[in-house]
BASE-813647 format. One record per atom (N, C-alpha, C): atom name; x, y, z. Coordinates in nm, 2 decimals, decimal comma. Example, Ala and Ser with C-alpha at 12.3 -4.5 7.8 and 13.67 -1.06 7.14 Angstrom:
nuse site: N	c1: 1,32	c2: -0,57	c3: 0,78;
nuse site: CA	c1: 1,23	c2: -0,45	c3: 0,78;
nuse site: C	c1: 1,32	c2: -0,33	c3: 0,78;
nuse site: N	c1: 1,28	c2: -0,22	c3: 0,71;
nuse site: CA	c1: 1,37	c2: -0,11	c3: 0,71;
nuse site: C	c1: 1,29	c2: 0,00	c3: 0,79;
END
This chain:
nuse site: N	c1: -2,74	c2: 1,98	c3: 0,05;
nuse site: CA	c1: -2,76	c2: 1,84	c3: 0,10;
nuse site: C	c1: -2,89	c2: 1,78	c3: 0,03;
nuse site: N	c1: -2,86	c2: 1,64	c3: -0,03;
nuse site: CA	c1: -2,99	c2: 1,54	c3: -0,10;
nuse site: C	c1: -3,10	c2: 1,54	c3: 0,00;
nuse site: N	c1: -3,21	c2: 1,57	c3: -0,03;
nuse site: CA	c1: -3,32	c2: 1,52	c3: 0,06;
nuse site: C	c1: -3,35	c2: 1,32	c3: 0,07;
nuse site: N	c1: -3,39	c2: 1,29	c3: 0,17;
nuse site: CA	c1: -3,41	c2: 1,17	c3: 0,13;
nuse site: C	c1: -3,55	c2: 1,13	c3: 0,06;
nuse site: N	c1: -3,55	c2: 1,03	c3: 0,02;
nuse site: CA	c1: -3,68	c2: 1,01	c3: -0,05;
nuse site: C	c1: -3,75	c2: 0,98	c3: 0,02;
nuse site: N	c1: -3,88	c2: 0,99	c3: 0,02;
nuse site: CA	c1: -3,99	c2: 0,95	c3: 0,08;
nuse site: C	c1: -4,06	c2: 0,82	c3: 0,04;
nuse site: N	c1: -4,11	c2: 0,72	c3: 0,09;
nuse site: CA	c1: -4,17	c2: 0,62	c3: 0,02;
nuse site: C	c1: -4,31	c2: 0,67	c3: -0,04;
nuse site: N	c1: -4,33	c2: 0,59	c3: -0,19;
nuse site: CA	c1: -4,50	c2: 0,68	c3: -0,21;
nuse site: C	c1: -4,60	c2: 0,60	c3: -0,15;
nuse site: N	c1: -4,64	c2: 0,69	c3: -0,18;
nuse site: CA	c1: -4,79	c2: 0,66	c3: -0,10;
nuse site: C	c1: -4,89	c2: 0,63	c3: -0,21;
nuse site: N	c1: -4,91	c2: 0,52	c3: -0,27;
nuse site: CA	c1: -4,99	c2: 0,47	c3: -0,34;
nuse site: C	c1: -5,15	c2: 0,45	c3: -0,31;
nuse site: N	c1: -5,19	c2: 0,45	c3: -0,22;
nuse site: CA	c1: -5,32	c2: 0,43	c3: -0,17;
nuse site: C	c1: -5,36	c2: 0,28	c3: -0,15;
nuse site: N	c1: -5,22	c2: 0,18	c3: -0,12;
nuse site: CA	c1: -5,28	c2: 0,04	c3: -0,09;
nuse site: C	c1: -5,16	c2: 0,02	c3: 0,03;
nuse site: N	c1: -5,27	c2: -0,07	c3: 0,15;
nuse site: CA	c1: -5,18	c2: -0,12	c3: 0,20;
nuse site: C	c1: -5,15	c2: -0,28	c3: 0,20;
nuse site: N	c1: -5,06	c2: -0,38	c3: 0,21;
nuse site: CA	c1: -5,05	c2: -0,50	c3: 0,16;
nuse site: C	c1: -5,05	c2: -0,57	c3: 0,26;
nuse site: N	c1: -5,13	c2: -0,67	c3: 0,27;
nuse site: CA	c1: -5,13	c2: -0,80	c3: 0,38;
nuse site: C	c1: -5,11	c2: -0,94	c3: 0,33;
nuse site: N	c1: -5,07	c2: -1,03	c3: 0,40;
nuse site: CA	c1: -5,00	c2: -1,18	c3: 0,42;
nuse site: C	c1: -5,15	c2: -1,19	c3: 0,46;
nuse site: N	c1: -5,21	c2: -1,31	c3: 0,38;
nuse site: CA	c1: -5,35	c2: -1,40	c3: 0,41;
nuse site: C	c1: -5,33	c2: -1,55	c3: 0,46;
nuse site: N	c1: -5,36	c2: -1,62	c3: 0,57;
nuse site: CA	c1: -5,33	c2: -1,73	c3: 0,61;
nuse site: C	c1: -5,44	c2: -1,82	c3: 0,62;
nuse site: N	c1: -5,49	c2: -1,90	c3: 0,51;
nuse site: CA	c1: -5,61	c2: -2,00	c3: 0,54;
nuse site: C	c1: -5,61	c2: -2,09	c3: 0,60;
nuse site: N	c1: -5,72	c2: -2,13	c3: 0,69;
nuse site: CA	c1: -5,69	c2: -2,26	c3: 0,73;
nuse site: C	c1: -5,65	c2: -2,38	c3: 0,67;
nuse site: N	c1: -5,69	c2: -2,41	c3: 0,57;
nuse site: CA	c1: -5,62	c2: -2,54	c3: 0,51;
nuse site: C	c1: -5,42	c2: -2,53	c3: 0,50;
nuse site: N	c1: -5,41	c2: -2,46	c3: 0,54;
nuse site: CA	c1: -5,24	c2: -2,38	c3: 0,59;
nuse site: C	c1: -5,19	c2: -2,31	c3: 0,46;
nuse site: N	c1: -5,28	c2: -2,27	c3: 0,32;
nuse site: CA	c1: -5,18	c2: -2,21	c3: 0,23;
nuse site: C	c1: -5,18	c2: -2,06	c3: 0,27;
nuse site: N	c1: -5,12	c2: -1,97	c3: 0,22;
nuse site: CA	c1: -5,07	c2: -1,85	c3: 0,23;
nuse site: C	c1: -5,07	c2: -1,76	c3: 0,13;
nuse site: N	c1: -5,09	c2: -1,66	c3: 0,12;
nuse site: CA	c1: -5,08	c2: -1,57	c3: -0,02;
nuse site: C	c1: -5,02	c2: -1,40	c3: 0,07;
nuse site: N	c1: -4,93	c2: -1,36	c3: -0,03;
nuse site: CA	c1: -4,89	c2: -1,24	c3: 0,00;
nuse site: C	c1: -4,89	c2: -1,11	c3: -0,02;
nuse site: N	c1: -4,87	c2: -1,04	c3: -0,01;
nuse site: CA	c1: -4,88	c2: -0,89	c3: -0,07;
nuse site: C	c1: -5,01	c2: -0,87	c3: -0,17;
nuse site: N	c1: -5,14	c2: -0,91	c3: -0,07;
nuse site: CA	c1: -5,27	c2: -0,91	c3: -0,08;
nuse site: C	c1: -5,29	c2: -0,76	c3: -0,12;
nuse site: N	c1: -5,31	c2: -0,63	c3: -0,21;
nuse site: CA	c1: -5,38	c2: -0,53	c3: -0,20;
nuse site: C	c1: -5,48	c2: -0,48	c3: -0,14;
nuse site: N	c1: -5,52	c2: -0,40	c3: -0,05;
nuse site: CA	c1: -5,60	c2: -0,34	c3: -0,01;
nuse site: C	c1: -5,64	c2: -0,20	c3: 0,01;
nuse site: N	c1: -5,76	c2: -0,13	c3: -0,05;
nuse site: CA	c1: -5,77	c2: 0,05	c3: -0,01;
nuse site: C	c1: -5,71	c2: 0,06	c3: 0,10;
nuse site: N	c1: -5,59	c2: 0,17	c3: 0,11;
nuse site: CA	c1: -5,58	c2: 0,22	c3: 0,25;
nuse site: C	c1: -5,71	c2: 0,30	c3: 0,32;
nuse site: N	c1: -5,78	c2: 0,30	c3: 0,22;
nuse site: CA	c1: -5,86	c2: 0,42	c3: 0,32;
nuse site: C	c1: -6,04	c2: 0,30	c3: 0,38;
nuse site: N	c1: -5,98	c2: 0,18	c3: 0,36;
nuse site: CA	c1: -6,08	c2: 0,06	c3: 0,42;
nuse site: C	c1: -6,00	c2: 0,07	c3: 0,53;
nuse site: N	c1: -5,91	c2: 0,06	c3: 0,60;
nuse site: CA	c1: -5,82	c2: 0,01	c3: 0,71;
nuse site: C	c1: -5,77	c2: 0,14	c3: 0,78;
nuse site: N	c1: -5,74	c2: 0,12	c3: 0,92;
nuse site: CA	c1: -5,71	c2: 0,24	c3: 1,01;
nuse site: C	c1: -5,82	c2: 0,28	c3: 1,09;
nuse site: N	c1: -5,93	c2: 0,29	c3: 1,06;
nuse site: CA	c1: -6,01	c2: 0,35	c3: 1,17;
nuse site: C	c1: -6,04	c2: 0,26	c3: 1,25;
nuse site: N	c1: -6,19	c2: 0,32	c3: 1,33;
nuse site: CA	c1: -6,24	c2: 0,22	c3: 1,46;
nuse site: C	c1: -6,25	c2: 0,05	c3: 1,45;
nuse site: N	c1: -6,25	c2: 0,02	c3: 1,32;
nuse site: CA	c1: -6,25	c2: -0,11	c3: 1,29;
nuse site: C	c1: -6,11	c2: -0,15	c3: 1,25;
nuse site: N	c1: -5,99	c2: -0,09	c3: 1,28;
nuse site: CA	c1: -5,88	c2: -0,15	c3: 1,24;
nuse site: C	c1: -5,87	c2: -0,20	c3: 1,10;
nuse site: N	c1: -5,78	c2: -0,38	c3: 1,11;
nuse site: CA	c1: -5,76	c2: -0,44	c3: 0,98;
nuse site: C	c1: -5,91	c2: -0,47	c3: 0,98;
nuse site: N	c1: -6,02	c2: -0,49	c3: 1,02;
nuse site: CA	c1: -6,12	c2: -0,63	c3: 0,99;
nuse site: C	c1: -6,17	c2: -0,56	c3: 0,86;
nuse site: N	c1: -6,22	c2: -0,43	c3: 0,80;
nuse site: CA	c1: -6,22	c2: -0,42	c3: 0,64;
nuse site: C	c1: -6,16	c2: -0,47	c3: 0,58;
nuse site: N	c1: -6,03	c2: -0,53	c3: 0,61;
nuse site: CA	c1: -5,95	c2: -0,53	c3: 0,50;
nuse site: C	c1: -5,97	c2: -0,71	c3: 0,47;
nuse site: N	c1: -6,02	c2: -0,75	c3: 0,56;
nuse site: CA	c1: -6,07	c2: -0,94	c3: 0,58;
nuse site: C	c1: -6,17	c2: -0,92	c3: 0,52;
nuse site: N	c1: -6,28	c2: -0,85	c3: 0,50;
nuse site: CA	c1: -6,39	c2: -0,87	c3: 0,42;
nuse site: C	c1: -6,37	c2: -0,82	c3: 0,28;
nuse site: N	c1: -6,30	c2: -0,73	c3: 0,30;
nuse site: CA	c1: -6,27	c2: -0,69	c3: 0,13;
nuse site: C	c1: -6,20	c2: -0,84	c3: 0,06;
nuse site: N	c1: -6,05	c2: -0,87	c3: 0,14;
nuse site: CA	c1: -6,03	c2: -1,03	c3: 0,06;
nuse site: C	c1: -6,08	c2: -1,12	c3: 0,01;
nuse site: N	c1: -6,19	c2: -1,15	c3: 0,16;
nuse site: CA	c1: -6,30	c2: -1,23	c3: 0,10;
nuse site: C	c1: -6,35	c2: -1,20	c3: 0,00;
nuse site: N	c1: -6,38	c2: -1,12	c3: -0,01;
nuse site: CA	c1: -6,48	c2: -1,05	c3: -0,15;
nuse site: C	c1: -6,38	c2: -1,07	c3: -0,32;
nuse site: N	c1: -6,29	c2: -1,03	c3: -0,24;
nuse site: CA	c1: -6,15	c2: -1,08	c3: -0,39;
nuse site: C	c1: -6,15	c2: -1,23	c3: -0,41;
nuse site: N	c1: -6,19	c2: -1,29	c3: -0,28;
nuse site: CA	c1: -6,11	c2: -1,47	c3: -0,29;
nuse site: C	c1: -6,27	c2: -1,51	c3: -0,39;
nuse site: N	c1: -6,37	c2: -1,44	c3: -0,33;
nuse site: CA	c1: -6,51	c2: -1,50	c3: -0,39;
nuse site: C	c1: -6,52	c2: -1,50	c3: -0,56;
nuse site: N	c1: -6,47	c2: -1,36	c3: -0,57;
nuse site: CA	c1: -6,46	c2: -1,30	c3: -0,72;
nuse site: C	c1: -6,37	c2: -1,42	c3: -0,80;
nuse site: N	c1: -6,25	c2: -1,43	c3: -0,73;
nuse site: CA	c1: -6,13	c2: -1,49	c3: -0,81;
nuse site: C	c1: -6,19	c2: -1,64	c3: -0,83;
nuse site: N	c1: -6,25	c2: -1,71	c3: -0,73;
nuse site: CA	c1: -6,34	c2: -1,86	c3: -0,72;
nuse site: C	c1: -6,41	c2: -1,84	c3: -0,83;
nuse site: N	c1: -6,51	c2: -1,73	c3: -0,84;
nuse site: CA	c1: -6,61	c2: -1,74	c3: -0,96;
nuse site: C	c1: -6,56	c2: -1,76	c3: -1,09;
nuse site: N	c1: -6,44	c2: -1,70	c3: -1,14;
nuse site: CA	c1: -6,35	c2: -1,69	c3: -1,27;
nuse site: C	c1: -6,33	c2: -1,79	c3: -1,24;
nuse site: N	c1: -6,22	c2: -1,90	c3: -1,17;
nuse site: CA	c1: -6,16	c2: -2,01	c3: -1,21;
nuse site: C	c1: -6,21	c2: -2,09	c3: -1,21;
nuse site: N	c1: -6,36	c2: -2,12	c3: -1,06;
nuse site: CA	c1: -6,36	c2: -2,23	c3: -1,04;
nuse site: C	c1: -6,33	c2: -2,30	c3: -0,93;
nuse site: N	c1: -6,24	c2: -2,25	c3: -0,90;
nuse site: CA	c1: -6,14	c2: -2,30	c3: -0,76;
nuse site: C	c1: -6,18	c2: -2,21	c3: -0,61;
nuse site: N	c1: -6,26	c2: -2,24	c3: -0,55;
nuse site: CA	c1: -6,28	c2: -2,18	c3: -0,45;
nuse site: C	c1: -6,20	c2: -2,18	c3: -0,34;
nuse site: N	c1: -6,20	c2: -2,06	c3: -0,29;
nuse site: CA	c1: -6,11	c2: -2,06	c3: -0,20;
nuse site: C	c1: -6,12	c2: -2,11	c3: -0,01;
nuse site: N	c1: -6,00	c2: -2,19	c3: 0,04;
nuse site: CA	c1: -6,09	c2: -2,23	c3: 0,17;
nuse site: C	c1: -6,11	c2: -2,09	c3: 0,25;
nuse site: N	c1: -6,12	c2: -2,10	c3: 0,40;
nuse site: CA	c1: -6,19	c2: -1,99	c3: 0,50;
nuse site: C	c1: -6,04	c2: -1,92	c3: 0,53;
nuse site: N	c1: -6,03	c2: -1,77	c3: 0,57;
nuse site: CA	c1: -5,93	c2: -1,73	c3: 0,60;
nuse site: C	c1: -5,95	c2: -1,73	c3: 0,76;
nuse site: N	c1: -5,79	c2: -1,80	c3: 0,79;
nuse site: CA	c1: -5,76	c2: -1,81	c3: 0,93;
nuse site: C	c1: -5,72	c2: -1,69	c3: 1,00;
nuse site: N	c1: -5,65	c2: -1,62	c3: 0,93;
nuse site: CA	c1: -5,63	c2: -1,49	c3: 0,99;
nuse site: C	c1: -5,52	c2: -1,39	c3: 0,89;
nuse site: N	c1: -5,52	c2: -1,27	c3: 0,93;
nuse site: CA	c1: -5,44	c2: -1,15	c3: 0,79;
nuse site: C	c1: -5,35	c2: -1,06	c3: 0,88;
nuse site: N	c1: -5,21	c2: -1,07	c3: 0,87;
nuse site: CA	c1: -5,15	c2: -0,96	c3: 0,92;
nuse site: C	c1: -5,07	c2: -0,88	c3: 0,80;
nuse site: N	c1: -5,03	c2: -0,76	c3: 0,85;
nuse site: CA	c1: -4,95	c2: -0,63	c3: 0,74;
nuse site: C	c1: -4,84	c2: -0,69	c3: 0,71;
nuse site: N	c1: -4,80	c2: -0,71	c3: 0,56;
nuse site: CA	c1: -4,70	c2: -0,74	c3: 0,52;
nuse site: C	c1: -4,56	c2: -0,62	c3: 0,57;
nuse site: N	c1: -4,49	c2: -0,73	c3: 0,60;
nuse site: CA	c1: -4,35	c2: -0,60	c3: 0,61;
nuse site: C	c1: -4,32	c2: -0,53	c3: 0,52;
nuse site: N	c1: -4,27	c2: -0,42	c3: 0,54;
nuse site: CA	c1: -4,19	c2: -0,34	c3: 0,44;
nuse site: C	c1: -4,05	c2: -0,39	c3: 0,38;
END
């Protein structure tokens, strides 16, 4: 009998970002190994930040305040 596959385990887990000004971005990257412990997601809100700041300095375009981040579905 086939075994089933396992999904891999890449070392990122992905989140849906929701800014206040109401835009949305999805399947955000983040270390799995920022996320899970005593602090839950809130690593993974400072890490974006840190991406949204980076990404602002290249383009230009700053990004507004993030309203809130949940785990993208599978």
């Amino acid at each position: 009998m086939a075994r089933k596959k396992q999904p891999a385990d890449n070392g990122f887990i992905l989140f849906d970002v929701f800014y206040q000004d109401g835009a949305r971005t999805s399947n955000r990257k983040v270390p799995s190994n920022l996320v899970g412990g005593l602090d839950g997601d809130e690593p993974a809100r400072a890490f974006i930040e840190e991406q949204d700041r980076k990404i602002a300095e290249m383009s230009g375009n700053p990004r507004g305040p993030i309203k809130s981040i949940t785990r993208s579905p599978l």
